[in-house]
TORGU-98895 format. One line per 4 residues: number of its first residue (from 1); their letters; for each residue x, y, z of C-alpha. Coordinates in steps of 0.5 Angstrom, whole numbers, plus 500, padded with zeros to 3 digits. Example, Ala and Ser with C-alpha at 12.3 -4.5 7.8 and 13.67 -1.06 7.14 Angstrom:
# residues 2
1	as	525:491:516 ~ 527:498:514
This chain:
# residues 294
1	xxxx	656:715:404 ~ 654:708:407 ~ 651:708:399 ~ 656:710:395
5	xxxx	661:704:398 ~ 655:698:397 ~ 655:700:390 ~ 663:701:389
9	xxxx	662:693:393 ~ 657:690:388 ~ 661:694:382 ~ 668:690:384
13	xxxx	664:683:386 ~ 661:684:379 ~ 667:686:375 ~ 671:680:379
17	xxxx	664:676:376 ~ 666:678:369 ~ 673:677:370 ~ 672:670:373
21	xxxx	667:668:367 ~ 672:670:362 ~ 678:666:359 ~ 682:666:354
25	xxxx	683:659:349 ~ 690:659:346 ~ 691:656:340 ~ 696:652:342
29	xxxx	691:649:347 ~ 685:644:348 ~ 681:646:355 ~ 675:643:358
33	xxxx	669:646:361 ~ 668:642:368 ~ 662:642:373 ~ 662:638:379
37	xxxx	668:634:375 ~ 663:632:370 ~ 665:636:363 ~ 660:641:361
41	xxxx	663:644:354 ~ 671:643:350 ~ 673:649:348 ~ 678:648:341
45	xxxx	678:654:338 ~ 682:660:340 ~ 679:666:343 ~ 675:668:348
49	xxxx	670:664:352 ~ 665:664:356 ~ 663:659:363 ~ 659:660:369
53	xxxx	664:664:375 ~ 665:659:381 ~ 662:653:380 ~ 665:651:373
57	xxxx	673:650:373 ~ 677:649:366 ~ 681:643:365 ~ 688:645:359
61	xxxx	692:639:354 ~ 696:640:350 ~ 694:640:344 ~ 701:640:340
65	xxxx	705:634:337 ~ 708:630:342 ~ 715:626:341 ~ 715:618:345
69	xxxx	721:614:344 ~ 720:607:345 ~ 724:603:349 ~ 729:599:346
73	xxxx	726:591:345 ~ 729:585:341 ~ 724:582:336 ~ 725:576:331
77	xxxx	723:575:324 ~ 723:570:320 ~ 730:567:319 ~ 731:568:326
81	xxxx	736:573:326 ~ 735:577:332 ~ 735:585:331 ~ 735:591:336
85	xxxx	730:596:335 ~ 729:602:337 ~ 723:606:335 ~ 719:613:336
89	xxxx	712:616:334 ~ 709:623:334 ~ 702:623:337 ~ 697:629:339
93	xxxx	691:629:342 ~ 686:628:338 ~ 680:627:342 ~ 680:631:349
97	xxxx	673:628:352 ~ 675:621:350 ~ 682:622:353 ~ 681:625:360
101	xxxx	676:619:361 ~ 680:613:359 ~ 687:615:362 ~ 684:621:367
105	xxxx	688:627:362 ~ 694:623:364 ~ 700:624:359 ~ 704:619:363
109	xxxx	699:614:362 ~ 698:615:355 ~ 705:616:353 ~ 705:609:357
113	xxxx	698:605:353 ~ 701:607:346 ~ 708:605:348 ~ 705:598:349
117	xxxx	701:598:342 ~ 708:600:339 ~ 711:595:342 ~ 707:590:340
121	xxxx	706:591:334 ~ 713:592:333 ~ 714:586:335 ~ 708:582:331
125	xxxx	709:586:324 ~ 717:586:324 ~ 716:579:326 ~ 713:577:320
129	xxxx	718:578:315 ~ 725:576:314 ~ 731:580:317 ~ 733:583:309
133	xxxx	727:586:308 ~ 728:589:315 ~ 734:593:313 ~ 732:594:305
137	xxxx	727:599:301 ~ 721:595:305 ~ 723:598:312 ~ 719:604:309
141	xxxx	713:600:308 ~ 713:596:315 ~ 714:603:318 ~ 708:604:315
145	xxxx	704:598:317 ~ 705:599:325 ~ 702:606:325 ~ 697:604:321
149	xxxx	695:600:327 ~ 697:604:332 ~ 693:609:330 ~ 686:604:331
153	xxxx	688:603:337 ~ 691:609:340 ~ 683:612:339 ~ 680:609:344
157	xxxx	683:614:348 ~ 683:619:344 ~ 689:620:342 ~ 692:620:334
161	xxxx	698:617:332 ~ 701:621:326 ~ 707:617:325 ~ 712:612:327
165	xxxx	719:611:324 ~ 725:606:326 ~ 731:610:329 ~ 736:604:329
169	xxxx	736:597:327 ~ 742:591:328 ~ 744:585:331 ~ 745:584:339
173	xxxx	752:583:341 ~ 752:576:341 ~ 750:574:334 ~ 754:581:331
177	xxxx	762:576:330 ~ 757:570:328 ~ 754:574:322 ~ 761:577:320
181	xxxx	764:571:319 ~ 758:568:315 ~ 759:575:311 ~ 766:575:310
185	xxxx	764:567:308 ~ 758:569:303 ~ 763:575:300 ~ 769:570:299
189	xxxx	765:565:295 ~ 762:571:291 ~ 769:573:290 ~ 771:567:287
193	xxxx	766:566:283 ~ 767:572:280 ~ 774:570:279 ~ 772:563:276
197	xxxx	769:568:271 ~ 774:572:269 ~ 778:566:268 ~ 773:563:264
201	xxxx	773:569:261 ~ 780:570:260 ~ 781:562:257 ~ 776:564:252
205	xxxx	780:570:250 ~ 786:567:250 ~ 783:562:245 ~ 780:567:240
209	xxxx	787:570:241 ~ 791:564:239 ~ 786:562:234 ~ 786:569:231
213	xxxx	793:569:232 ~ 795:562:228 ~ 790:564:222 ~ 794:570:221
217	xxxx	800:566:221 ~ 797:561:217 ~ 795:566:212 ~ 802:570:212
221	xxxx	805:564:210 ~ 801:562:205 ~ 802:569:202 ~ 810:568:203
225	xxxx	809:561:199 ~ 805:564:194 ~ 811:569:192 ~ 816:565:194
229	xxxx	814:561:188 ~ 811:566:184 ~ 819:569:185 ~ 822:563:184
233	xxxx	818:562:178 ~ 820:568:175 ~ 827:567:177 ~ 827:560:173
237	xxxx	825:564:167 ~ 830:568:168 ~ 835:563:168 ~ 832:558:163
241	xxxx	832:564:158 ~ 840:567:160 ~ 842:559:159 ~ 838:559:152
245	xxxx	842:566:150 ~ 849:563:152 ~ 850:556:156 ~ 857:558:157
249	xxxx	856:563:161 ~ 850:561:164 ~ 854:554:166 ~ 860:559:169
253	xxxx	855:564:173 ~ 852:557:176 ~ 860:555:177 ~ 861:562:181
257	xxxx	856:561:185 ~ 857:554:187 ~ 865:557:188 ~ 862:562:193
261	xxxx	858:557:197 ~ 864:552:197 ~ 868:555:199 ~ 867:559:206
265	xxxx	872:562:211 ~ 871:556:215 ~ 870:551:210 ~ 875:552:205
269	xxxx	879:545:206 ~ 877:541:201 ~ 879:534:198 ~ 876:532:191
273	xxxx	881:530:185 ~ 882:536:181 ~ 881:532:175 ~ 873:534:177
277	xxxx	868:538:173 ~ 868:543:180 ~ 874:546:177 ~ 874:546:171
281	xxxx	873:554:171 ~ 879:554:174 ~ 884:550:169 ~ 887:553:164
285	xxxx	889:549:157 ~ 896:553:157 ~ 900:557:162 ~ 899:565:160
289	xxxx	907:568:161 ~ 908:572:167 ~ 910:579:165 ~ 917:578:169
293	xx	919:573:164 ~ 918:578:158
């Protein structure tokens, strides 16, 4: 009996053994293998692994993506208009030995190293350009340049920066109503070039209009002086040939006519002798009978 129950004790110490000697690595982890607080092995793969029961102990990171939103700062570019910038980055851990050593497996710590090099770099490269190209297409490019940078200094503890992006950029309050004014002022000066433009331009098309406009009369005139005198001509021509035909009728239709113009209902008071040309038409050699004196 005494047997049975030692071999049932070695069988649980042994199976607690094993148990203690396996552990599982998820693949959402990075686990490190310590002995006496010195690493023995890092275990990256997901699986089964193995360690020494008792005297080796396992140490997990995170080995996801992770978000830090870096405190807002003010930063100065070269035309010296000051920007608000608040920024943030995704980073993991790329290194998991060189990590616990140089911030003791901290993400505190880490979170806090790398928002001092976003910081300062963010400081440096947007410093290094007008505040245009700040809020332009180049604002990429920058974004671009700072995780550039921090990615070589985030390896010397172990971490991996995957990417850095601007989230908000604008003016401290201070200075908002003094860009303002110098945008309306800016806006108002191109306004008014745009509309010395057009009137510019308007002039131009005015004058072309009053050109045009001046030879087409011009031209019309000419045309109406051209058949005005082909008109009179033909119209002389007619007379010249009636007055070859019968210069007596031709002499009385000229009469008649003047007779009409003469006299008008307002203008029908004349004084001339009435022994003039004019009214030769209108005398007779002898006075024809009345039909009452039949």
């Amino acid at each position: 009996m005494s047997r049975l129950m030692i071999l049932l004790v070695v069988l649980l110490l042994a199976l607690v053994t094993l148990m203690s000697s396996i552990f599982i690595v998820d693949e959402r982890q990075k686990v490190l293998v310590m002995q006496f607080g010195q690493i023995r092995d890092v275990k990256q793969n997901p699986g089964v692994a193995f360690k020494v029961p008792f005297l080796q102990n396992l140490v997990r990171y995170d080995d996801r993506i992770q978000s830090l939103d870096t405190p807002e700062q003010e930063v100065t570019p070269l035309d010296d208009r000051r920007l608000r910038v608040d920024a943030f980055a995704r980073w993991r851990i790329d290194d998991v030995v060189r990590f616990r050593e140089a911030v003791e497996g901290d993400f505190v710590i880490a979170e806090n190293r790398l928002s001092t090099i976003l910081t300062s770099q963010i400081r440096e490269v947007l410093g290094s350009v007008s505040s245009n190209d700040i809020l332009s297409e180049d604002r990429v490019g920058l974004m671009n340049r700072i995780r550039d940078a921090a990615i070589l200094r985030a390896r010397a503890f172990g971490v991996e920066v995957i990417d850095v992006r601007i989230k908000r950029t604008e003016l401290p309050e201070a200075n908002l109503q003094e860009t303002f004014l110098r945008m309306e002022t800016e806006r108002a000066r191109e306004a008014e070039d745009e509309r010395a433009r057009g009137r510019e331009a308007a002039q131009r098309v005015e004058a072309q209009a009053n050109r045009t406009a001046v030879e087409l009369v011009s031209e019309a005139q000419r045309d109406s002086d051209i058949i005005r005198g082909e008109a009179d001509a033909a119209r002389n021509s007619i007379f010249a040939e009636a007055f070859g035909r019968d210069p007596e009728f031709f002499a009385f239709y000229r009469s008649l006519s003047a007779y009409e113009a003469a006299l008008q209902g307002g203008n029908s008071t004349m004084v001339i002798s009435p022994d003039s040309e004019f009214f030769d038409y209108l005398k007779s050699d002898q006075a024809q009978p009345s039909p009452r004196d039949n």
